[in-house]
C-alpha positions in Angstrom: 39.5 -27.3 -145.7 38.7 -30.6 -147.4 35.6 -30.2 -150.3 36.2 -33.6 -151.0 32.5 -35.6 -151.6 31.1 -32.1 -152.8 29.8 -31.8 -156.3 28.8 -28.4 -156.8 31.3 -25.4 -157.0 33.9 -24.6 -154.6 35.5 -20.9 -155.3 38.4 -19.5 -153.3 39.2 -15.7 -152.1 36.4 -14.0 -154.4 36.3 -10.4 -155.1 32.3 -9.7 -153.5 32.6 -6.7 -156.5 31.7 -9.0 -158.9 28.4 -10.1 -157.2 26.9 -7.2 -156.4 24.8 -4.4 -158.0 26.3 -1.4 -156.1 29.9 -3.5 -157.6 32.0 -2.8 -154.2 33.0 -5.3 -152.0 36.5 -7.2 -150.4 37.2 -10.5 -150.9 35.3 -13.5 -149.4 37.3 -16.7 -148.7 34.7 -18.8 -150.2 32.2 -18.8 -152.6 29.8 -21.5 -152.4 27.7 -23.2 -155.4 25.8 -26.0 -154.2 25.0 -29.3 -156.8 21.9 -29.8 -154.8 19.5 -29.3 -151.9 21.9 -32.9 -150.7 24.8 -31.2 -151.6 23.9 -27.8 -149.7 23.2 -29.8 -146.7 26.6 -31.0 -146.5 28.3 -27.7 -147.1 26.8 -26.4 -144.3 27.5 -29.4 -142.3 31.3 -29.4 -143.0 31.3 -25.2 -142.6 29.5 -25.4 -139.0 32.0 -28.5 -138.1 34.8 -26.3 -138.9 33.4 -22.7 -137.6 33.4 -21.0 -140.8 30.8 -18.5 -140.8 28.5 -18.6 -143.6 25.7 -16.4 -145.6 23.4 -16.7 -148.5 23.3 -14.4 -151.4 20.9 -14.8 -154.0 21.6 -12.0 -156.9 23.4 -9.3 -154.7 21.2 -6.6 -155.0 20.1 -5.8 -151.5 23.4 -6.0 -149.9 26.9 -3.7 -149.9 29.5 -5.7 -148.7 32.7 -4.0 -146.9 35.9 -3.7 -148.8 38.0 -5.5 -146.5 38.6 -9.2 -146.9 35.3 -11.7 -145.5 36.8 -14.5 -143.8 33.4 -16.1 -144.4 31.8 -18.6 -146.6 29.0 -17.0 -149.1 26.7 -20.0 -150.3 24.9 -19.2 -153.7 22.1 -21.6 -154.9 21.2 -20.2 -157.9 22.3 -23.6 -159.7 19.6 -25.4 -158.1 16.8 -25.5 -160.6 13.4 -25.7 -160.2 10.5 -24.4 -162.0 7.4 -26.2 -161.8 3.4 -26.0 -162.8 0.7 -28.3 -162.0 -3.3 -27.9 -161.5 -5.1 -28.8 -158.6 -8.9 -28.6 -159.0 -8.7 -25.5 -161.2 -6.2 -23.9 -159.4 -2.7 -23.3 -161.0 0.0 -23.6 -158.7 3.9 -23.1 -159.8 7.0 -24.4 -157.3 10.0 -22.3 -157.8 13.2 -22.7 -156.3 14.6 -20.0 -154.2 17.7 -19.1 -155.9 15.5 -18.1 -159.4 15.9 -14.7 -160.3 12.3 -13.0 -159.9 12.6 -11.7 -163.4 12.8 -15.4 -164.6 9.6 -16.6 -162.8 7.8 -14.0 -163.8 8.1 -14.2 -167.5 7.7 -18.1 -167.0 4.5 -17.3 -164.9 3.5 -15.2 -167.8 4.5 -17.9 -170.8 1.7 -19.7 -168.7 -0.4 -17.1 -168.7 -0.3 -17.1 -165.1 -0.9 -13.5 -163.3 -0.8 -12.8 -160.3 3.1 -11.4 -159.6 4.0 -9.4 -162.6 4.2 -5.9 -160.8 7.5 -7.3 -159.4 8.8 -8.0 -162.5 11.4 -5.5 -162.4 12.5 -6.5 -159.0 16.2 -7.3 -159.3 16.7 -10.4 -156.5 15.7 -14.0 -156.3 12.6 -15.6 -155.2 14.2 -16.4 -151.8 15.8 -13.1 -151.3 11.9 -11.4 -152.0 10.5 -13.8 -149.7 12.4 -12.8 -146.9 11.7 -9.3 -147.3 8.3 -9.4 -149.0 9.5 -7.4 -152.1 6.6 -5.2 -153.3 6.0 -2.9 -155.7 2.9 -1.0 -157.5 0.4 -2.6 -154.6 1.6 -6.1 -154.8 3.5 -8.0 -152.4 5.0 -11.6 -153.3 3.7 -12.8 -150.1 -0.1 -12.5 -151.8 0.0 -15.3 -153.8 2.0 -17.8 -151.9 1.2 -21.3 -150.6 4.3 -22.3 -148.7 8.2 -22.5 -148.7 10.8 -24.8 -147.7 13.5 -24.0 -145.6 16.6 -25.1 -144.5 17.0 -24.5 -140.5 19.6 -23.9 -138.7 18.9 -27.7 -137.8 20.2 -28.8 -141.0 16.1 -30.0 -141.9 14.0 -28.8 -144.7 10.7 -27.9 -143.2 8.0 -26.7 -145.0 5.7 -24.0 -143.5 2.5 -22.9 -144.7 1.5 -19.2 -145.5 -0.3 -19.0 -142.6 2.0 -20.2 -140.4 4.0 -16.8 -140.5 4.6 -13.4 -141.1 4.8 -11.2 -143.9 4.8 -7.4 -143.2 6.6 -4.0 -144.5 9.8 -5.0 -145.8 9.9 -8.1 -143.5 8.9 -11.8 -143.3 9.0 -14.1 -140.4 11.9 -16.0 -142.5 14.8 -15.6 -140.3 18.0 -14.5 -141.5 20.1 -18.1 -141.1 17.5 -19.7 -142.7 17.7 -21.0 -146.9 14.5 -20.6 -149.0 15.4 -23.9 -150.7 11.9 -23.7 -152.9 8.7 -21.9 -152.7 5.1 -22.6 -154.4 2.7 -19.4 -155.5 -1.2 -19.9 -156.6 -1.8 -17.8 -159.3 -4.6 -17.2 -161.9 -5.3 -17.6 -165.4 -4.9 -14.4 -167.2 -4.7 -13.7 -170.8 -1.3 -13.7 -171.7 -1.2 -9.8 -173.3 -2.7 -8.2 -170.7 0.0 -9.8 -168.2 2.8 -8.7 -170.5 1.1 -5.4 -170.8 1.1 -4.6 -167.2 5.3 -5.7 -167.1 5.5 -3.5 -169.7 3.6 -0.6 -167.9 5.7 -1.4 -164.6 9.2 -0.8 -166.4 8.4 1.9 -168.1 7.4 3.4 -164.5 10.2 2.4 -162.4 12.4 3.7 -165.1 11.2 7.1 -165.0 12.0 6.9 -161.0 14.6 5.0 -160.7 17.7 5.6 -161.9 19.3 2.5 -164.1 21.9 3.9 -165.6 25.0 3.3 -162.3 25.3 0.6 -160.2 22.9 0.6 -157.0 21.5 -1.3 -154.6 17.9 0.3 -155.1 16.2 2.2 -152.1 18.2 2.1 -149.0 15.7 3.0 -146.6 12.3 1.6 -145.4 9.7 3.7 -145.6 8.9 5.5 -142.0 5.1 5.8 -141.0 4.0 5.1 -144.3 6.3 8.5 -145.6 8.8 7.6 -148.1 12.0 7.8 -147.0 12.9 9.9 -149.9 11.1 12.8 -149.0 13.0 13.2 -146.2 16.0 13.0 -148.2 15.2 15.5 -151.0 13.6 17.9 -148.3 17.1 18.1 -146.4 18.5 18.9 -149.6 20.8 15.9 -149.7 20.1 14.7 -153.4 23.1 15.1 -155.6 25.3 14.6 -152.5 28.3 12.9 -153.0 31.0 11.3 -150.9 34.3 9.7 -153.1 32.4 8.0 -156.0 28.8 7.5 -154.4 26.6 9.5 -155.1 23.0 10.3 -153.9 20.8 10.0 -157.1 19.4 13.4 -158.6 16.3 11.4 -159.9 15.6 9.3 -156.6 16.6 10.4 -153.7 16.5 7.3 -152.0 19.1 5.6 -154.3 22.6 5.9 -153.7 24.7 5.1 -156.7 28.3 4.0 -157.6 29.2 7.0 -160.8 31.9 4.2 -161.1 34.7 4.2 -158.7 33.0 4.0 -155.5 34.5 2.3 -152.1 31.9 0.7 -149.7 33.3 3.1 -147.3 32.0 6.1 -149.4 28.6 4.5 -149.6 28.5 3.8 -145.9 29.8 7.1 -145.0 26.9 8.9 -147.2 24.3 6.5 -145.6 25.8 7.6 -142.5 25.2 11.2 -143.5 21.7 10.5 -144.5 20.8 9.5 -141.2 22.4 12.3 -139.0 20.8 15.1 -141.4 17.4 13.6 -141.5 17.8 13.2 -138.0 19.2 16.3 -136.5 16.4 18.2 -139.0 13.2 15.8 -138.4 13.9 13.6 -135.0 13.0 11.1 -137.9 15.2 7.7 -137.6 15.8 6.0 -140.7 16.3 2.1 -141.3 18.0 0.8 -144.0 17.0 -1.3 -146.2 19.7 -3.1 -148.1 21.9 -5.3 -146.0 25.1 -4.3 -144.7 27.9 -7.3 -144.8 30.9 -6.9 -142.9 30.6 -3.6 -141.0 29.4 -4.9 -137.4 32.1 -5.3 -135.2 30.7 -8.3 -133.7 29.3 -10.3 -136.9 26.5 -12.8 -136.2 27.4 -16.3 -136.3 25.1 -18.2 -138.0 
């Protein structure tokens, strides 16, 4: 394939491992960094002219990716920059670009003394990748203070749509999957800048008492199932500390699989597996995941 014309970063056969928090994963034929939103148009262009499948991945930690080899192209645009304030009338507004770690905006937001998102401060994705799934945590959703995004369609146009114009529910958006959060802007309030570091402070100190940080994960696997926790389900079948090759169902969370450090993605996805037919077979209860799954469909969606 000729990247000739393209000025942002062009890798060949990448080990997914490396981008990743669970750290599993084949090989992907390409990964993708684009210059620009200009140059990101044209990658796509030349990928869908030459039926290369494609995906976004903003920082990997929503998704296990098989360990055989992705004949696909995965297009990162965490190179494209953009962090922007302005006030309109009294009302601060920031534009962010999508591939900006949430942790980054946040701590910019609260440099600002801007408040509004910093109980998903300890989120680990971009602002794109919580967009499309309406990241929440501690009773705050980033769907609460935004304005609109951009996207790239499928058409190869950026079109902005305005909060309103969609949806934003449990673990879901109205953002559909082919689609690029190129940029987003938030509305957010004037806070003293303390108590805004103070509640980041309070929400780390509270996810790391439940969560475990000390192995790889990908954070909570399943969605939540008529407002139960899925992990209650879990610990009640008497599946934490369960473990298949290296993964390992998490004695502190038992919604957290994690990777004691030489896992497959075949040993996570087997335990998953396991999950669901013991939940299932003791509760009739049906659980979703929640991370992503790359590269386990036998028919993979062309995008």
């Amino acid at each position: 394939m000729d990247w000739t014309g393209i000025r942002g970063e062009v890798l060949h056969n990448v080990s997914m491992k490396r981008y990743t928090s669970m750290k599993v994963g084949g090989n992907a034929r390409f990964m993708i960094y684009p210059a620009d939103i200009e140059d990101l148009i044209d990658i796509v262009t030349r990928l869908k002219m030459h039926d290369i499948k494609y995906r976004y991945l903003g920082n990997g930690t929503n998704v296990i990716v098989n360990d055989r080899f992705l004949d696909e192209a995965i297009i990162r645009i965490t190179k494209i920059k953009m962090l922007r304030k302005k006030q309109e009338n009294g009302v601060y507004k920031v534009k962010v670009s999508g591939g900006t770690s949430l942790k980054h905006f946040i701590r910019y937001c609260a440099e600002q003394e801007l408040s509004g998102l910093e109980r998903l401060y300890w989120i680990p994705g971009t602002v794109g990748g919580g967009l499309k799934m309406n990241a929440s945590s501690f009773g705050s959703a980033i769907s609460d203070c935004l304005e609109y995004v951009e996207l790239l369609k499928n058409n190869h146009e950026i079109k902005r749509i305005e909060k309103n114009e969609m949806f934003f529910g449990y673990r879901t958006s109205s953002i559909g999957k082919s689609d690029c959060v190129v940029s987003a802007q938030f509305v957010l309030k004037k806070r003293d800048k303390k108590e805004i570091l103070n509640n980041m402070e309070y929400v780390f100190k509270e996810r790391k008492k439940r969560h475990p940080m000390e192995y790889p994960s990908s954070g909570s696997i399943f969605k939540s199932v008529n407002n139960e926790p899925a992990w209650k389900y879990i610990e009640k079948a008497g599946l934490k500390g369960l473990r298949i090759g290296g993964a390992c169902i998490s004695e502190k969370h038992g919604n957290f699989i994690v990777n004691t450090g030489n896992a497959s993605a075949g040993d996570i996805k087997a335990l998953i597996d396991r999950i669901k037919k013991e939940v299932f077979e003791l509760f009739g209860i049906e659980l979703i995941e929640e991370v992503e799954l790359w590269g386990f469909e036998e028919e993979r969606e062309t995008i």
